[in-house]
C-alpha positions as CSV (number, residue, x, y, z in Angstrom):
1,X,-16.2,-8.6,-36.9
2,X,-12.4,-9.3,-37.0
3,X,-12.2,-8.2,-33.5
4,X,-14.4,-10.8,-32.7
5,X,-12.8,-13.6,-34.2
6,X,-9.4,-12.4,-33.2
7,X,-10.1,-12.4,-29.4
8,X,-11.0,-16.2,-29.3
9,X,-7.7,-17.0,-31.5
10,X,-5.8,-15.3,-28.8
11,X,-7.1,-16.6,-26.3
12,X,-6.9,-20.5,-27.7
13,X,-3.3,-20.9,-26.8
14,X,-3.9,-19.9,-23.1
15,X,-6.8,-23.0,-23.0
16,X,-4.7,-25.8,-24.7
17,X,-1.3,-24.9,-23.5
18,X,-1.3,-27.6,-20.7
19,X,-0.3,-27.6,-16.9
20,X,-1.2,-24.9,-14.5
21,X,0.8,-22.6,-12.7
22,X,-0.9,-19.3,-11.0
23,X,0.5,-16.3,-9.2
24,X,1.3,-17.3,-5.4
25,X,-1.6,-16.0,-3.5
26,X,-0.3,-13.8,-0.5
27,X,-1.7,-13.1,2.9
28,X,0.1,-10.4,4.4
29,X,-0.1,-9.5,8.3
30,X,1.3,-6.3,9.8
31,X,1.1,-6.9,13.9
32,X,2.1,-3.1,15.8
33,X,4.6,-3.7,18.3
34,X,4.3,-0.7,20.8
35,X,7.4,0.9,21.8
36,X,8.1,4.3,23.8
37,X,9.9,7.1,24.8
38,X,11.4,10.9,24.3
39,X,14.7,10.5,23.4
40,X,16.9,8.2,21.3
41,X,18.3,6.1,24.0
42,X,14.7,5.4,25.8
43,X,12.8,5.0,22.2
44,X,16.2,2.1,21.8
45,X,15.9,0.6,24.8
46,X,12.0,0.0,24.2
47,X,12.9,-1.3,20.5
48,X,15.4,-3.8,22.1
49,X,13.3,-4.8,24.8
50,X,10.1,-5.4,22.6
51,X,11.8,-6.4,18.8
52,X,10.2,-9.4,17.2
53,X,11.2,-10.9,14.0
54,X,8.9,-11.1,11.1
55,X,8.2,-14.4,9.3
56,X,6.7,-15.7,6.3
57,X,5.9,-19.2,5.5
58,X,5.5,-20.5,1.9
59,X,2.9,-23.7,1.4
60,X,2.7,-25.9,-2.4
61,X,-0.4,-27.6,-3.3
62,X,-0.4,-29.8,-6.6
63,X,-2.7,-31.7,-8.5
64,X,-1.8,-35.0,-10.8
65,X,-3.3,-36.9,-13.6
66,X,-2.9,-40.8,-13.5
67,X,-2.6,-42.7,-16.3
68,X,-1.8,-46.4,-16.8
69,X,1.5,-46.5,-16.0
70,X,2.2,-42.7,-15.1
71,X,1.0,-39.8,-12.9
72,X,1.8,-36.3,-14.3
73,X,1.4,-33.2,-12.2
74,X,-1.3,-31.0,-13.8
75,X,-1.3,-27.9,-11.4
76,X,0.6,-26.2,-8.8
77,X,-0.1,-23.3,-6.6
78,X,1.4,-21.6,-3.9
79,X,0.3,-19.7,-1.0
80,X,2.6,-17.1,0.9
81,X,1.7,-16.1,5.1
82,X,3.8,-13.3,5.6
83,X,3.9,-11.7,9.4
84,X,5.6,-8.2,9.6
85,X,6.1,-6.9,13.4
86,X,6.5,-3.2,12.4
87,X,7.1,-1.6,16.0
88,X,4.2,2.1,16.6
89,X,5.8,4.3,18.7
90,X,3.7,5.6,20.8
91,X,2.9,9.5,21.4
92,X,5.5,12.0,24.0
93,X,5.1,15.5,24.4
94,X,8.2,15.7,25.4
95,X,9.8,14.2,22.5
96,X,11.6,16.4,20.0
97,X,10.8,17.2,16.7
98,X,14.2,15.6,15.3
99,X,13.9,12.3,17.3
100,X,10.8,11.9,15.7
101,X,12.2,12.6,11.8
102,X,14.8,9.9,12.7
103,X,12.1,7.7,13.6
104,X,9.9,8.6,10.9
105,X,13.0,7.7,8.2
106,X,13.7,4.2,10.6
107,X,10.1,3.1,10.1
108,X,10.1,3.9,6.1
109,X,13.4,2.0,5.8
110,X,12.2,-1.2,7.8
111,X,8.9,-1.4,6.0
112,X,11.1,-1.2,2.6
113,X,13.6,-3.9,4.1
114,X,10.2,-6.3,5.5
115,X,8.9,-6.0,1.8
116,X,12.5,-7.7,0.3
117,X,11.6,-10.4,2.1
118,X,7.9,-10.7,1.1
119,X,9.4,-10.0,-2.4
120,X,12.3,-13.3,-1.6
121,X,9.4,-15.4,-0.2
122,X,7.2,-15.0,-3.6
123,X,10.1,-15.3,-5.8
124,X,10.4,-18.9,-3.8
125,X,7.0,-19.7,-4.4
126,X,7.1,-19.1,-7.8
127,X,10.0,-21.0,-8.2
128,X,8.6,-23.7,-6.1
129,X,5.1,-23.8,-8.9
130,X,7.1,-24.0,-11.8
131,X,10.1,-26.4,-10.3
132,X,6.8,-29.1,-9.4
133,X,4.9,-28.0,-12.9
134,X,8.7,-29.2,-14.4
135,X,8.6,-32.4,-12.9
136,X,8.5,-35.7,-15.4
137,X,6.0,-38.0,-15.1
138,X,6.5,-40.7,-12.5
139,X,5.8,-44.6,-12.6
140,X,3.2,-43.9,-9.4
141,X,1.2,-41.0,-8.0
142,X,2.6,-41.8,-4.7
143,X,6.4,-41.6,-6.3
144,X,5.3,-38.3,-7.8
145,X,3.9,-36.9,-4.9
146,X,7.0,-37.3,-3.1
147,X,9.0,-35.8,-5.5
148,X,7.1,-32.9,-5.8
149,X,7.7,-32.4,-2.1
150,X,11.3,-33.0,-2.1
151,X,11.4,-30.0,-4.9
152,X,9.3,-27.6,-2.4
153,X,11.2,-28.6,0.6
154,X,14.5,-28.3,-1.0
155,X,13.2,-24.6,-2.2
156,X,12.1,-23.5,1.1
157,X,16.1,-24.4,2.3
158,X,16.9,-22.1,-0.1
159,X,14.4,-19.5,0.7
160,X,15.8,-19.8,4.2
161,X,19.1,-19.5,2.9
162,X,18.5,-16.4,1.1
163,X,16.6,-14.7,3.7
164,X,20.2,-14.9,5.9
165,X,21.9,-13.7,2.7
166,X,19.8,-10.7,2.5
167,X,20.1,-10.1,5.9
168,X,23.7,-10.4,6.0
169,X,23.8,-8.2,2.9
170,X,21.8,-5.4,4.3
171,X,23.6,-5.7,7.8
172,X,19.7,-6.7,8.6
173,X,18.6,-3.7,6.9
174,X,21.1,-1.0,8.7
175,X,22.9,-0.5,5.4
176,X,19.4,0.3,4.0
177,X,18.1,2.9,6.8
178,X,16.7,0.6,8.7
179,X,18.3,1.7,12.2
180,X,17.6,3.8,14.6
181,X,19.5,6.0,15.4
């Protein structure tokens, strides 16, 4: 019986503690870019000639409450589009058995790098939800609306921002394995 009773007095805090703020919601893409050959040099020459960047894109939705004389923001969400181009290399009986262990450890180490920057683009989002869930009450809906934009906007600068930094960090992921050879 205490169980019972107990479950509903946790759970009362979670329904009266105000605004909402959820988890970003993330769609995730992986598109195969082929590439070819036996050796290092040919299976280089394909990556260069076939290497597309990934990219994410982070999008804020928000709902308000008006009052007389205010508009509050009640809930914020966030939804994360992330598009990895992870390049397949593509079967040779003529390649060697080493090649492909260098390829195989290339491959692991740019899927780990692509993942820090799924991991930068929903640490934005969040920050994104709970920067517009912050925001103070505004005279207008329409003034709130546009501040809660500015904040996102301003965020995703950021997100850009940090996105180079990693990259520059990581020598675009070279320091991390991610080169081949």
């Amino acid at each position: 019986m205490r169980r019972r009773l107990m479950l509903p007095l946790l759970l009362c805090p979670l329904l009266v503690a105000g605004p909402i703020s959820a988890e970003p919601r993330l769609q995730s893409r992986v598109e195969s870019v082929d590439v070819s050959g036996a050796t290092v040099d040919t299976i280089r020459a394909s990556l260069n000639r076939n290497r597309q960047h990934s990219a994410n894109r982070v999008n804020w939705h928000f709902n308000w409450e008006s009052t007389p004389g205010q508009c509050r923001i009640t809930e914020a969400t966030t939804d994360v589009s992330v598009t990895s181009y992870i390049p397949r290399l593509q079967p040779d009986p003529q390649r060697a058995a080493s090649v492909q262990q260098q390829w195989d450890s290339y491959l692991l180490a740019l899927q780990a790098h692509q993942e820090g920057h799924v991991e930068l683009a929903l640490n934005s989002a969040r920050e994104i939800e709970r920067a517009i869930m912050a925001l103070p009450p505004a005279s207008s809906c329409d003034q709130l609306q546009a501040s809660a934009n500015a904040t996102g906007r301003r965020l995703l600068e950021q997100l850009a921002a940090d996105d180079r930094e990693y990259d520059k960090r990581t020598q675009q992921g070279t320091l991390d394995g991610a080169h081949f050879p």
